[in-house]
N, C-alpha and C positions, 0 to 999 in steps of 0.2 A: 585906534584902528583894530580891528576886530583880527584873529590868526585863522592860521586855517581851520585849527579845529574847531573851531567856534562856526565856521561855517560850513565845515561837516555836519554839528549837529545839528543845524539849521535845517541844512537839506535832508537832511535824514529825519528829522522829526516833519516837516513840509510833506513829501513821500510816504511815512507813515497815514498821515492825516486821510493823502490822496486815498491810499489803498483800503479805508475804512467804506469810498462809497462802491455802491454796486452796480452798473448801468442795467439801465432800465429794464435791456433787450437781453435774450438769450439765456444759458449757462454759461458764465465768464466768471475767471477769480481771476481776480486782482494779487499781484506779489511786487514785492519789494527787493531791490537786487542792489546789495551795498559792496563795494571791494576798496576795502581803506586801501591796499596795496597800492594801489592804483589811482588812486582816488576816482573811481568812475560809480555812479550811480542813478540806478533806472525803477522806475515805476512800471512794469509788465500786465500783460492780459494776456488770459487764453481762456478757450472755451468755445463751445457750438452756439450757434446763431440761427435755428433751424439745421438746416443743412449746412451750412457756411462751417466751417471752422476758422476763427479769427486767434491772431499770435500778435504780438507786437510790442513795441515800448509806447508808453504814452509820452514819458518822459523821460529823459536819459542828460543830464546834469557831470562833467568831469570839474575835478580844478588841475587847473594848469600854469603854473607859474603864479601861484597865489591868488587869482582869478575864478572864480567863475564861470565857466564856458556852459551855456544852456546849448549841449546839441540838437535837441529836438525838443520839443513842446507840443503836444495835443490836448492841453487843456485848453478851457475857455477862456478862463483869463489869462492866462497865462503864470510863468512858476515867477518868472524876474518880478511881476508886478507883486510879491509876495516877498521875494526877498527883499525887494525894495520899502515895501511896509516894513518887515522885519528887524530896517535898520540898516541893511547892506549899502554902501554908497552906490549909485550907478554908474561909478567910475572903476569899479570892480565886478560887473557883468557882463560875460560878452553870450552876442545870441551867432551862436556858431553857426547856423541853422540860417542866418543871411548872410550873400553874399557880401564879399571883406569892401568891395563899393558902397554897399548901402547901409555899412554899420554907423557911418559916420551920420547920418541923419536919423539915427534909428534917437538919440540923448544917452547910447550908452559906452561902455567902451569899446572899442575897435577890435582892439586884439590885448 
């Protein structure tokens, strides 16, 4: 079974990767926002859109109790489907991000 640091550097190396591409649209840079402390970590953007100015996380990944907790996801495929290739069991992901009713049909873990 894999520890947690091991799936620190998972995430942190998956996050890296993310923040290599560039979207399409605007001036937006991509950053990378790690706090072992805490264990919370997020893939960021900002930048003009035209006029627009856009901020956000695309991704924001904690562990919590030895888990995996995806709190948000805005990628395509998604991050679980990567950590899942990765090697991660899906009994060690949870997608924060659905409500605690519809975890249990989602195949992964609940809480």
């Amino acid at each position: 079974m894999a520890t947690q640091l091991d799936y620190v550097a998972l995430i942190k190396r998956i996050l890296l990767e993310y923040a290599q591409y560039k979207p399409a649209y605007g001036d937006i840079e991509t950053s990378v926002s790690f706090d072992d402390e805490h264990a919370n970590y997020a893939l960021l953007q900002a930048g003009w859109n035209g006029d627009d100015y856009l901020h956000g996380a695309i991704v924001h990944v904690r562990i919590i109790d030895g888990k995996i907790w995806v709190q948000y996801d805005g990628t395509e495929e998604g991050i679980a489907s990567e950590l899942i290739e990765a090697g991660v069991p899906k009994s060690q992901i949870v997608l924060g991000f659905r409500h605690p009713s519809e975890r249990a049909f989602i195949g992964l873990a609940v809480a």
